[in-house]
N, C-alpha and C positions, 0 to 999 in steps of 0.2 A: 395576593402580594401587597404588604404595605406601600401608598400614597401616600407623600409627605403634600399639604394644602398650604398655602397664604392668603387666606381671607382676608378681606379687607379691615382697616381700622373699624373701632367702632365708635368711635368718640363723637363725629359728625352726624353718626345713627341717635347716639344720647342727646345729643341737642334738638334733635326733630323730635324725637318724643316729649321731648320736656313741653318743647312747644303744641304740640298736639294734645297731650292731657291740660295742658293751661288756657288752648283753644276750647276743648271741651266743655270746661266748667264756665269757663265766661259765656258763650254760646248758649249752654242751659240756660244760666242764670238771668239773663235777657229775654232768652226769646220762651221761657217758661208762660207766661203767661199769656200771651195774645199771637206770638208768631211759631207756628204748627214748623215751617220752613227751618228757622235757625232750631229746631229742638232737636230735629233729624240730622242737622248739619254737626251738633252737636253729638249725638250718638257715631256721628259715622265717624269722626275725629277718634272719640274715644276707641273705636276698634282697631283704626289706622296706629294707634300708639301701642294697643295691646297686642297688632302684630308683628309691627316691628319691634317693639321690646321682647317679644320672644327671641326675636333673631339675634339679641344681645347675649355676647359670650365669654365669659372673664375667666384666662386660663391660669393658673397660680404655676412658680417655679417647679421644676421636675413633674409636670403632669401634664396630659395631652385627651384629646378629645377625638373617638370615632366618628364618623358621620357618615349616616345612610338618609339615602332617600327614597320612602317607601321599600325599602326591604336590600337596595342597592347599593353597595358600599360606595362610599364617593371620596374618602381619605382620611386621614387623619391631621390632625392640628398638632403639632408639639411649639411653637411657639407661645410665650408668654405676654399675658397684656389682654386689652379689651375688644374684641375683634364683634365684627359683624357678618352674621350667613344668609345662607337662606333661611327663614323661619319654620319653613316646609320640612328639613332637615334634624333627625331626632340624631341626638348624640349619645353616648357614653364615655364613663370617665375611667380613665386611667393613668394609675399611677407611673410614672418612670424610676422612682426614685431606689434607692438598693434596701434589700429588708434579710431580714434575719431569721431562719430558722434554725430554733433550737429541735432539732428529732428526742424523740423519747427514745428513754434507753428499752432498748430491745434485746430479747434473748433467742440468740439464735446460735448453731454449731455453725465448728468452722470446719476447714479441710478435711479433719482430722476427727472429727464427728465429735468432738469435746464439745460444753454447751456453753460458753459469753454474754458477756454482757456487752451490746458496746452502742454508741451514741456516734451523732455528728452535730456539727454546727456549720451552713450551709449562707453564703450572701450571695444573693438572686435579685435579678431585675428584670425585667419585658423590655426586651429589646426589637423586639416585632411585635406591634398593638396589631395589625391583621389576626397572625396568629394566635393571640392573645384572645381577644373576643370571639374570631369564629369557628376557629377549629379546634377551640376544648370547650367544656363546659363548666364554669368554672377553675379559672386557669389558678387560682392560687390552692386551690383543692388537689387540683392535677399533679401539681409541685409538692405538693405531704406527701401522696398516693406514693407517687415516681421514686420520690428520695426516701420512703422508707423501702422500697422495693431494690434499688441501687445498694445499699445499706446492705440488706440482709443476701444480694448476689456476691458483693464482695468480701463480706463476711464467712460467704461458703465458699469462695476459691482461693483462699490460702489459710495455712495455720495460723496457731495465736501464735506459737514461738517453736523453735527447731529441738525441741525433746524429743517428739517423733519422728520429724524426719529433717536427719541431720544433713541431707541437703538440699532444702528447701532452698532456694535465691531469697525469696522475699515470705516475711512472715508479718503478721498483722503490727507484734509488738515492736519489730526494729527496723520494720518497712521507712515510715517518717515520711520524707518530702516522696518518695514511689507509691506508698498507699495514696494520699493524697493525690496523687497525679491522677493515680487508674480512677482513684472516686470521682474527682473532676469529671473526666471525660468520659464516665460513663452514664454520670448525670447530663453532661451535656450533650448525647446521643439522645437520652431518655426524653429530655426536658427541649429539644429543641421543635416539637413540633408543637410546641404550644410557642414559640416564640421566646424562650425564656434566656437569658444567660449568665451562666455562671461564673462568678466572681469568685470565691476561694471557696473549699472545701474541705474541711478538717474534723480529725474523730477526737470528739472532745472527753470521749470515757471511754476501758478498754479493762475489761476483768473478764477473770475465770467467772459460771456462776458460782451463788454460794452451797448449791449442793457439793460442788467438786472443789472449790477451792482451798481447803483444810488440806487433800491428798494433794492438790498442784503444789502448795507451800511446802509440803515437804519433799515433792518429790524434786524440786526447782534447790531446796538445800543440799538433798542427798545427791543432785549432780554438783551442785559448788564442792560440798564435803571432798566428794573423789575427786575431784579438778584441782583441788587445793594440795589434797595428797598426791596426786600423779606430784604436783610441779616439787612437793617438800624431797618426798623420794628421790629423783631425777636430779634434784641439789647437792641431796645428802650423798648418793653414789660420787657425783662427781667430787666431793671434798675428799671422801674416804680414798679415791683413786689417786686424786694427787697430795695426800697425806703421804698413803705406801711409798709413792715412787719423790718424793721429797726424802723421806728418811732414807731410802735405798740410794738414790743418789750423792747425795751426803755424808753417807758412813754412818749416822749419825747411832745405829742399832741393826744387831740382822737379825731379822725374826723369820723364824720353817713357819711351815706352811699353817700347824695348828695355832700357833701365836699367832699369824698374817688375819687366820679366821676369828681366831677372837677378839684382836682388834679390831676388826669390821665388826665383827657383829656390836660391841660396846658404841664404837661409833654411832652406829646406824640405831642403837636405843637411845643415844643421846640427840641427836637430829631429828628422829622422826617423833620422839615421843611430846606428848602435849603437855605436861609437867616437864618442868626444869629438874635435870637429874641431879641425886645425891650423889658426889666422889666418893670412892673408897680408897685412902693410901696405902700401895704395896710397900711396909716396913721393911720386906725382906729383899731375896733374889730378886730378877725376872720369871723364875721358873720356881719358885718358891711362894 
């Protein structure tokens, strides 16, 4: 379990060194010739400086430092600025700051066994340095592994879109803010025992592949085509219904039943057809 540490400043550390490597060299320099005493005193300075300057520790904004001692975790530093430890104390560095993966696009089927294209774009940060250093190995390795694996689970538990099965709830392509959600949290199941957390998750490309994608485009038209015609139909009936009973009500014309039909049916070529029709004028009777 993450240890947050407050090591001491280290700036009173930097001025004993200073003075200790400037003890050093004067001490040589003196006692280099005849006094055996100050040469030693002078070496011992010099090591005195080279161990406490190891213990100097300069941590930079959004980053933090592990520390063991001899094999034993002893906490972490997220504090920024110049601190001083023990020098005994070996560190590592990590980052806190938020990072970006772009995933490669991957091909994988979905619900529906069709085969896709689809991507994500992923903002992640180590939000437990414990877990981070010692319960993965390589914890930003961990995070490609995981999230292309997240990727290609949720890629297989629902369709790309409702052609096949028309009641799906949620489909890849009109899922939106609900794929995003289940992706989220299912990376951050995946990714939390490295310490990791996730910041947003969103599928940044989303295609048939291009083996299937020529038959998806037309079969994604051939459903508009009939969708388009249901509603034109269902229009055109309703005009032609209240055309009849407009003129019936009215007086305006009585027409039997084989006139009633051929009106309808003229109608219903003038509505439903894709070409704008040519009139023909009866110069004669009604029945002529």
């Amino acid at each position: 379990m993450e240890k947050i540490l407050k090591p001491m400043s280290g700036y009173l550390t930097l001025v004993i060194c200073l003075g200790l490597f400037i003890a050093s060299i004067y001490l040589f320099a003196i006692g280099v010739d005849n006094n055996i005493t100050l040469v030693v005193l002078s070496a011992l300075a010099f090591i005195l400086f080279c161990f406490f300057l190891k213990g100097l520790m300069i941590i930079q904004p959004n980053h933090s430092r592990v520390l063991n001692f001899f094999g034993k975790y002893v906490g972490t530093v997220k504090d920024n600025g110049l601190f001083f430890i023990n020098p005994l104390y070996s560190s590592q560095k990590i980052s806190l700051r938020s990072e970006n993966l772009q995933g490669q696009t991957l091909k994988v089927n979905d619900k529906m066994g069709n085969p896709i294209e689809i991507a994500v774009v992923i903002v992640w940060k180590v939000g437990d340095t414990y877990k981070a250093a010692f319960d993965v190995e390589r914890y930003s390795d961990f995070v490609k592994m995981q999230s292309e694996a997240a990727v290609r689970h949720l890629a297989m538990s629902f369709p790309y879109d409702n052609l096949e099965d028309d009641h799906a709830p949620i489909t890849l392509r009109e899922g939106g803010d609900k794929i995003n959600a289940i992706l989220e949290q299912e990376l951050t199941e995946r990714l939390s025992k490295a310490g990791i957390t996730i910041q947003e998750a969103r599928i940044s490309h989303l295609a048939y592949a291009s083996e299937i994608a020529g038959a998806m485009l037309q079969r994604q038209q051939a459903t508009a085509i009939v969708a388009a015609r249901t509603k034109i139909v269902e229009g055109a009936v309703g005009m032609v219904d209240l055309a009849l009973k407009k003129l019936s009500e009215e007086n305006i014309v009585e027409l039997d039943d084989e006139r009633k039909a051929a009106m309808v049916s003229n109608l219903m070529v003038v509505l439903c057809g894709e070409k704008a029709a040519t009139p023909i004028l009866n110069a004669g009777t009604l029945y002529n």
